[in-house]
Structures are given as structure tokens and as C-alpha cells.
C-alpha positions as CSV (number, residue, x, y, z in Angstrom):
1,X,-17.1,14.3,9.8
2,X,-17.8,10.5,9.4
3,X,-14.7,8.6,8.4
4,X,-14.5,5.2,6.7
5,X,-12.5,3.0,5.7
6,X,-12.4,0.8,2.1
7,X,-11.0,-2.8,2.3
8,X,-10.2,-5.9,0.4
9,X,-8.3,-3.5,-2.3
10,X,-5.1,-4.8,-3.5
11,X,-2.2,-2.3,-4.0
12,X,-3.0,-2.3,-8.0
13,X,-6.0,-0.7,-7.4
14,X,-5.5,1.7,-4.8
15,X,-2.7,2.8,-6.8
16,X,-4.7,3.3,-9.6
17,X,-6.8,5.3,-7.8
18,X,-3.7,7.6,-6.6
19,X,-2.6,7.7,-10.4
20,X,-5.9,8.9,-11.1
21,X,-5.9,12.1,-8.9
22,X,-2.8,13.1,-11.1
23,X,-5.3,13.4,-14.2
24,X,-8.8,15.0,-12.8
25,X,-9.2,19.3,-13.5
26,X,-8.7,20.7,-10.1
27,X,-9.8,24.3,-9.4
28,X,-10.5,26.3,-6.6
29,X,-11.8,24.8,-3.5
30,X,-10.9,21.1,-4.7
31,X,-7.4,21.6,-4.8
32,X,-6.8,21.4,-0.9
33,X,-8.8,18.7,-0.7
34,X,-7.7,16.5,-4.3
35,X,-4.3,17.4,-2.2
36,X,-4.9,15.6,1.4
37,X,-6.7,12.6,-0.9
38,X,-3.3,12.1,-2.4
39,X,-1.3,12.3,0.8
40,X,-3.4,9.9,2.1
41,X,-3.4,6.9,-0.4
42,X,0.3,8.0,-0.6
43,X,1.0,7.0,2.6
44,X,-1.8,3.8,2.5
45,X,0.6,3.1,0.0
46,X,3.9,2.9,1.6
47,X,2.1,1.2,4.2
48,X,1.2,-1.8,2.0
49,X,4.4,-1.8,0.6
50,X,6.3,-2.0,3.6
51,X,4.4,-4.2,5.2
52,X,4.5,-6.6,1.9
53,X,8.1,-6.5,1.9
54,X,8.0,-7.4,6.1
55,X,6.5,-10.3,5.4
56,X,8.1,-11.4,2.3
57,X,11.6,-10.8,4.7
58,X,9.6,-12.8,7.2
59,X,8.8,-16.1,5.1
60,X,12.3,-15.9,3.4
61,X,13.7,-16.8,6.9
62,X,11.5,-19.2,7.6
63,X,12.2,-20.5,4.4
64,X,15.7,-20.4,4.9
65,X,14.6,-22.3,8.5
66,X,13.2,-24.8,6.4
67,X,16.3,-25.8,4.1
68,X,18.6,-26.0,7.0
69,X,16.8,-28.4,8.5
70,X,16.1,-30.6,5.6
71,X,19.7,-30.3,4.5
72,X,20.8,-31.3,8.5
73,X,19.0,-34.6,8.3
């Protein structure tokens, strides 16, 4: 199997599209795969997040950097 990849989604949408896979019918021979689809943007999803909240830690310091030195002149 071919694997690709989508980009230049924000977290909004490819949570929407998680959300999504919460509504749909599943029978039979979907399920298994409706299942590994979820695990996957699941963990796309903490991914984001984490990294999002790395880089807002990230700028706060520097920030923080910043102020110190402004307030030491």
C-alpha cells in the first residue's frame, strides 16, 4: 500500500475530521479499519498539541529572556 500524507491542516480541522469518525454507520469490514483511522488522527493529534504547547513553553522563555533584559538596563 501507498501511504501519504495531508498537510497544511490546522488542528481544527483534523479534529473535525476525528469527531466525524464518531458519527459515520460502521458495519462489518469497515469497523477495523474506521478503528486504525481514529488511532491515527488520535495520535496526529496529541502530536500537534504537544508540540504547540513545546513551543508556546519555548517563546514564554524567551519572552521572559526578553523582560529581564529590558528591565536590567
Amino acid at each position: 500500500m501507498t501511504l501519504y500524507t495531508i498537510e497544511n491542516l490546522s488542528v481544527e480541522e483534523i479534529k473535525l475530521m476525528r469527531q466525524s469518525l464518531n458519527i459515520i454507520q460502521i458495519t462489518g469490514a469497515s469497523a477495523q479499519f474506521v478503528a486504525s483511522l481514529q488511532i491515527k488522527l488520535d495520535e496526529e493529534i496529541f502530536q500537534i498539541e504537544n508540540h504547540i504547547q513545546s513551543e508556546t513553553v519555548e517563546m514564554k522563555k524567551q519572552f521572559d529572556k526578553i523582560e529581564k533584559s529590558i528591565k536590567g538596563k
